[in-house]
C-alpha positions in Angstrom: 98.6 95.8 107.9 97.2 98.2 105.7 93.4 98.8 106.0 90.6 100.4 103.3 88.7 102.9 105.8 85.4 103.6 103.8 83.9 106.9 104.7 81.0 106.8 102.0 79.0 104.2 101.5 80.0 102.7 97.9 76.4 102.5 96.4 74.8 105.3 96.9 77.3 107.9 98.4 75.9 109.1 101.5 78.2 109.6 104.1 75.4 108.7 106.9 77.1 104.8 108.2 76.6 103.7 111.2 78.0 100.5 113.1 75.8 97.1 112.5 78.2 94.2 113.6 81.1 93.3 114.7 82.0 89.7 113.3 84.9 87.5 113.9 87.5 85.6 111.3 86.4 82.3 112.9 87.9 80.9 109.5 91.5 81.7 109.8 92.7 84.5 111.8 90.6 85.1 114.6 90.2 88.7 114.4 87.5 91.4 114.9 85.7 93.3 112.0 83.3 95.8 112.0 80.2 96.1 109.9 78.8 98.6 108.4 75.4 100.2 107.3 74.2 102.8 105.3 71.1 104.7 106.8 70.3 105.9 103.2 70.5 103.3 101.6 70.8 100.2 103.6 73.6 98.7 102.0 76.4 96.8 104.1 80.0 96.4 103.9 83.2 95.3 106.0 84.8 98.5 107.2 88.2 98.1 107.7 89.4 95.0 105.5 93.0 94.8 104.3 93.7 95.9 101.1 94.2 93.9 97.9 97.5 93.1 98.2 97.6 91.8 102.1 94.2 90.1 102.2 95.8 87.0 100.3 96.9 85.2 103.8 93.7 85.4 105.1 92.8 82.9 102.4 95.8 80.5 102.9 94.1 77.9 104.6 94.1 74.0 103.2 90.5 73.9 104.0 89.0 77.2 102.3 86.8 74.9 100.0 86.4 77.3 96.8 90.1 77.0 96.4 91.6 73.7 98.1 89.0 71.1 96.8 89.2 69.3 100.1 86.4 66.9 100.8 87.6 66.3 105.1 84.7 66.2 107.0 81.2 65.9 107.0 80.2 69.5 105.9 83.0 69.3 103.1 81.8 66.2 101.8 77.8 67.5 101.4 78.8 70.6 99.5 80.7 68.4 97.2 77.3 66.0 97.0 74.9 69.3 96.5 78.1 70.7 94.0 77.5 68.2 91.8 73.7 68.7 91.8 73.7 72.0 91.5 76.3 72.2 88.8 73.4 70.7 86.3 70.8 73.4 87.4 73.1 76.3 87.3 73.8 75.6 83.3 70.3 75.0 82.7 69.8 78.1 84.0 72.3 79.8 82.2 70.8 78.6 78.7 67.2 79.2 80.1 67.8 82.6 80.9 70.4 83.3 78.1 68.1 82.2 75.3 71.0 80.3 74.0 72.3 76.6 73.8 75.7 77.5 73.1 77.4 80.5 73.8 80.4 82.6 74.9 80.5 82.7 78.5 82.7 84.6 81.0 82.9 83.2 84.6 84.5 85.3 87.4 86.2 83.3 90.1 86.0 80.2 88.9 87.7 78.7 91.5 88.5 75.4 90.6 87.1 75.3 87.6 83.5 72.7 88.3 81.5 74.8 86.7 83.8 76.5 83.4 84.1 72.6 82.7 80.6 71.9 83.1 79.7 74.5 80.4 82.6 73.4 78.5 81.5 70.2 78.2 78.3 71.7 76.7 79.5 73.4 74.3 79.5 76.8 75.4 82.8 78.8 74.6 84.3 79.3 78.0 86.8 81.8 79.5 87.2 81.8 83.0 89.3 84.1 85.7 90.5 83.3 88.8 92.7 85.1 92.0 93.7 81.9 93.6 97.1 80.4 91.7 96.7 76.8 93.3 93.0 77.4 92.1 93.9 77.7 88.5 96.4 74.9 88.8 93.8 73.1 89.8 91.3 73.7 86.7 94.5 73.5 84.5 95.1 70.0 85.5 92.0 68.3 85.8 90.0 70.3 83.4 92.5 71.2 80.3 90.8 74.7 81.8 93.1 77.9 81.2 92.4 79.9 83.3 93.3 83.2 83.4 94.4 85.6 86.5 92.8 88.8 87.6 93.7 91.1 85.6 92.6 89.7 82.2 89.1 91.1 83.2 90.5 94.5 81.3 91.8 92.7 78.4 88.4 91.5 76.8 86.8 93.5 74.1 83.5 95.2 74.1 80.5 93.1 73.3 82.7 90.0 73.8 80.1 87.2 76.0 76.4 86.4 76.0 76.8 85.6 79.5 78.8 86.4 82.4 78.5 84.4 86.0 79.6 85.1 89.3 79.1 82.2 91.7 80.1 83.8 95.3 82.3 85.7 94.1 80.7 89.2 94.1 81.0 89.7 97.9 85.0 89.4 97.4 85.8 91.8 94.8 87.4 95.1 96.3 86.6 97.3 93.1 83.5 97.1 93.0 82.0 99.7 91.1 84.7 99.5 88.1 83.6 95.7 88.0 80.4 96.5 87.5 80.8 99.3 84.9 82.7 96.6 83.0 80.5 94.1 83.0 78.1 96.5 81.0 81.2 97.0 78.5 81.8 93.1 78.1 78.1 92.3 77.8 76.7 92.1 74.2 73.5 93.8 73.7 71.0 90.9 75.2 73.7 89.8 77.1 72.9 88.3 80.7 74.7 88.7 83.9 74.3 85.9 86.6 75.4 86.8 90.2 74.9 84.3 93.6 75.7 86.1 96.8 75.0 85.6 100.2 71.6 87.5 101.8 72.0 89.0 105.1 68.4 89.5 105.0 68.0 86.1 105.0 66.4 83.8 108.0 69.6 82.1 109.1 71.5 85.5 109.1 68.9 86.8 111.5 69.0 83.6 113.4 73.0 83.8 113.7 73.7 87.2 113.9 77.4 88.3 114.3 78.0 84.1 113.8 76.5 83.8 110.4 79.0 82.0 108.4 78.1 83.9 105.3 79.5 86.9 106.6 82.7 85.4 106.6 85.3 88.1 107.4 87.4 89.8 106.1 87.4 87.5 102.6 83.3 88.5 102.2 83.7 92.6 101.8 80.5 93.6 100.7 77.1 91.8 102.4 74.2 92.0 99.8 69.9 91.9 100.1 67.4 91.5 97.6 66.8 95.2 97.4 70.8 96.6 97.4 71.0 93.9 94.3 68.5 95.4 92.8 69.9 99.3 93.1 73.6 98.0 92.3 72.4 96.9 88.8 70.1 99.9 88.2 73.0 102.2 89.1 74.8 100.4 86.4 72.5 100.2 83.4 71.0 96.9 84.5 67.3 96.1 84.9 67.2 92.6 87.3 65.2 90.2 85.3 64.5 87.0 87.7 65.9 86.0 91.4 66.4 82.5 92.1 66.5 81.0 95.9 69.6 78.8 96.8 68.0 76.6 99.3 70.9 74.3 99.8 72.5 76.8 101.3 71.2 77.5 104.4 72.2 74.0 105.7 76.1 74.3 105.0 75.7 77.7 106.4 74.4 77.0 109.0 76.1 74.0 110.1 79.4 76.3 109.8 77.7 79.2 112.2 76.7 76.5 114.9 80.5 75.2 114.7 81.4 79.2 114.9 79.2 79.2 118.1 81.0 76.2 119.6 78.2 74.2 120.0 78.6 70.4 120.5 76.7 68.9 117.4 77.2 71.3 115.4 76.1 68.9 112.1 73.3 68.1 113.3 71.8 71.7 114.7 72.6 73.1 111.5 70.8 70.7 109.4 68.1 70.9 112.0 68.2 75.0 111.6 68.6 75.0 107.7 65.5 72.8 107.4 63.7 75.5 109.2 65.3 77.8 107.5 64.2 76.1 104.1 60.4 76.0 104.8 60.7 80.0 105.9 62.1 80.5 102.3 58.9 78.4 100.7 56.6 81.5 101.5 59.3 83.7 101.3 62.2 83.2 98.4 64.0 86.5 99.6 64.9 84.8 102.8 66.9 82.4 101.4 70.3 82.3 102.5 71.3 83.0 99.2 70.1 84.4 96.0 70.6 84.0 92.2 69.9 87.3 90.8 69.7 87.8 86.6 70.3 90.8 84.6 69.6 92.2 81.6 71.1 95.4 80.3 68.7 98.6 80.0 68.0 99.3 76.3 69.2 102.6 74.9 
């Protein structure tokens, strides 16, 4: 298997990384990874994931939920239940914090498709791109969605959406820096961009440490905080307008690390931790488990 060795960290440069985890594929393979930090700069990354074109089996499970849709189980069938709920809030936010009732909106990863139809279904002009073939099968087929594979990201024109979303999908994206220098390109001028990504600053991540479901190796590549957010968008031409706490979740989260941990009950300790987890976020949003973050692109 061929591997992607990083020797500098991607955000800021420095060469000063030092080990901070070592995590386990408790998702498919079983295998070791190492994490990474940079002493500069704090950000964190998987050193050592397979490269584009070999990570796809580490995917191929019936019961990776982004992709398959499956509702076995009782932790499948709540983040279908809070799905639906959060669906509703995540296009009010999108017009909210676009300024707009309608629109043309690009969403990245789209998976299978929930949330392209729900802003469909509002009105909004839609084009959506996703990885995962049985994915966009998927959309195709109960949405009337199109969607489009990876590499239609470089056929869009400059100035093309008012908004562009990224639900969990940030932390998966190999190229990082190109994606983000083209968000600026597809952007129009008080165009937003809407990313949710997992916080390994968060409570449950210190709570679960090299179990924390939300490092999910070696799919999740790249593990965010409040304040590497913040410098990825500023590196880019971005200023970070608003953060938004996911609340929700720290309970499927953490329901999947006390499975990870083999601990008998594992439902009920993890909706036991994530309510803990929820009141530490009420004083403090930036421990949530995860985080919406909006931005808004520097004027000239």
């Amino acid at each position: 298997m061929n591997k992607l060795i990083i020797d500098a960290c991607p955000l800021c440069g420095s060469t000063h990384l030092r080990p901070f985890l070592t995590c386990r594929d408790f998702y498919a393979s079983g295998e070791p990874f190492e994490l990474f930090r940079c002493d500069d700069c704090s950000f964190t990354f998987t050193r050592g994931f397979p490269v584009e074109a070999e990570i796809g089996k580490y995917y191929e499970t019936p019961d990776y939920i982004s992709h398959s849709d499956t509702k076995k189980g009782a932790m499948n069938f709540i983040y279908h239940l809070v799905r639906r709920y959060m669906l509703a809030k995540k296009a009010r936010l999108v017009s909210r914090e676009a300024h707009l009732r309608v629109g043309k909106i690009l969403d990245i990863g789209t998976g299978t498709g929930y949330f392209a139809n729900a802003m469909q279904m509002r009105g909004w002009e839609v084009e959506a791109i996703e990885k995962n073939a049985a994915a966009r099968a998927f959309a195709q087929e109960h949405f009337a969605l199109k969607v489009k594979s990876e590499d239609a990201l470089s056929t869009f024109g400059a100035g093309t959406f008012d908004v562009i979303t990224l639900w969990h999908v940030m932390e998966h994206l190999e190229h990082l820096n190109e994606t983000w220098e083209r968000f600026s390109e597809l952007l129009t001028e008080k165009g937003v961009l809407i990313i949710a990504v997992p916080n390994c600053a968060s409570y449950d991540a210190e709570r679960y440490g090299e179990h924390w479901a939300a490092y999910d190796v070696p799919r999740h590549l790249w593990h965010f905080t409040p304040a590497t957010m913040q410098q990825w968008g500023a590196k880019n031409g971005f200023i970070l307008a608003a953060r938004h706490p996911m609340p929700f979740d720290a309970f499927y989260v953490s329901m999947l690390s006390e499975k990870y941990l083999g601990n008998s009950f594992s439902f009920i300790r993890g909706m036991i931790a994530g309510t803990v987890a929820w009141f530490n976020t009420q004083a403090k949003k930036e421990r949530s488990s995860s985080m919406i973050y909006v931005f808004r692109k520097k004027k000239e």
